[in-house]
C-alpha positions as CSV (number, residue, x, y, z in Angstrom):
1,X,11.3,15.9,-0.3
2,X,12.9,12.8,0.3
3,X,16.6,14.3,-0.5
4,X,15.7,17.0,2.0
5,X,14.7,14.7,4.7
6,X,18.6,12.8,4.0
7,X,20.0,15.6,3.4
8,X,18.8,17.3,7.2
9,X,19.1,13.6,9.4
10,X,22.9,13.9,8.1
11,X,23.3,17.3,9.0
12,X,21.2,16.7,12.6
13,X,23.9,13.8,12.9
14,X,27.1,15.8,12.4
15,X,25.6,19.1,14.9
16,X,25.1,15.1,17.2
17,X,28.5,14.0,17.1
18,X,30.8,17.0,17.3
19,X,28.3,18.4,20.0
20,X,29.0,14.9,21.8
21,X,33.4,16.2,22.0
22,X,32.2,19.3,24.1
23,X,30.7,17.1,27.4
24,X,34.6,16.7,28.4
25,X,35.2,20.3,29.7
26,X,31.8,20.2,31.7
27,X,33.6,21.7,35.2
28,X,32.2,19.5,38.3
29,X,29.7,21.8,40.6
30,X,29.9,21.0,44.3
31,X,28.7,17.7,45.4
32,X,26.0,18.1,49.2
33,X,27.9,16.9,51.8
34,X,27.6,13.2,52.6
35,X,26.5,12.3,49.5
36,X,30.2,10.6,48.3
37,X,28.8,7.7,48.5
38,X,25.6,7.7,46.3
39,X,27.8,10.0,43.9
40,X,30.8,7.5,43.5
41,X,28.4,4.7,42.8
42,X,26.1,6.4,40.3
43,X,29.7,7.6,39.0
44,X,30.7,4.3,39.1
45,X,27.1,3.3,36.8
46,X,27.3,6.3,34.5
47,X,31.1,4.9,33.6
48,X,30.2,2.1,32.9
49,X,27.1,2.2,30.8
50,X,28.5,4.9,28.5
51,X,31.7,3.2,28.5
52,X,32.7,-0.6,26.7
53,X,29.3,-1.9,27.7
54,X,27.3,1.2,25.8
55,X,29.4,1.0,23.2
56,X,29.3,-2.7,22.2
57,X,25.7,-2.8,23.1
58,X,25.1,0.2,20.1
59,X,27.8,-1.7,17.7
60,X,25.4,-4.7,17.4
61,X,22.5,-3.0,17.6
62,X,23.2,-0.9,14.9
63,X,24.5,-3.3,13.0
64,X,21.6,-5.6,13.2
65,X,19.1,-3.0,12.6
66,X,21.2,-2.3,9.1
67,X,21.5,-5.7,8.1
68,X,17.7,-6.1,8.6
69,X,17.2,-3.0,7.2
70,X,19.2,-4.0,4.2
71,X,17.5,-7.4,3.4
72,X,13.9,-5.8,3.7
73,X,12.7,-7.5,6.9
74,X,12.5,-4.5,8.7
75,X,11.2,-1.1,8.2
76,X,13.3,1.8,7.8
77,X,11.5,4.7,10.2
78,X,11.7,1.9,13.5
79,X,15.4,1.5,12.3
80,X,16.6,5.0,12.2
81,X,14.8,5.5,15.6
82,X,17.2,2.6,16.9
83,X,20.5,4.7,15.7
84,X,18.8,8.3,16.6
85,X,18.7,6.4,20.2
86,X,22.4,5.5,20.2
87,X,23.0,9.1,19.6
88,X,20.8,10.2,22.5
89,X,22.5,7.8,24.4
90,X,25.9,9.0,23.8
91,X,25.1,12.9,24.0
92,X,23.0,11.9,27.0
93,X,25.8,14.3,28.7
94,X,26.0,17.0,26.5
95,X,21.8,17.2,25.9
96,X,21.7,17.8,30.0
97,X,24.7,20.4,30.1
98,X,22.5,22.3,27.5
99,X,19.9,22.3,29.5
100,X,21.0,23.0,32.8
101,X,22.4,25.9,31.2
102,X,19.5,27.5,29.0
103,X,17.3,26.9,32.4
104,X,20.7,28.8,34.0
105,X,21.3,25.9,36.8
């Protein structure tokens, strides 16, 4: 059961991460007039929390959360919901473009 439950996680990550290439050729919807300026600064917010500071922030945490989970101090079904996080943080684009087009938006 246990090789089963590896063996899925890995294959839920790989679906994860090549899914996570696909969010570049999203094609921009018109924007309501006079809203440039709430757009460009959430823009502005969206850039940079998936950018550097995302992806520091999910380097240490995931590397913390392995070193802890490697010594024993911390247990291993809180740790995998730290990295399944990172993931959701990082498809965060693609997870929304799927749904906005199964609900056909």
């Amino acid at each position: 059961m246990r090789k089963f439950l590896n063996a899925r996680a890995a294959a839920l990550a790989t679906v994860l991460a090549a899914a996570a290439s696909q969010a570049h050729a999203q094609v921009a919807q018109a924007d309501p007039q006079g809203s440039s300026a709430v757009l460009s600064g959430v823009l502005w917010l969206q850039g940079t929390l998936m950018g550097n500071v995302a992806t520091a922030v999910a380097v240490m945490a995931v590397a913390a959360v392995g070193f802890m989970m490697l010594t024993g101090r911390m247990n291993w079904r809180y740790g995998a919901t730290v990295i399944v996080g990172c993931f959701i943080l990082f498809g965060a684009t693609t997870i929304v473009s799927g749904i906005r087009t199964a609900s056909g938006a």
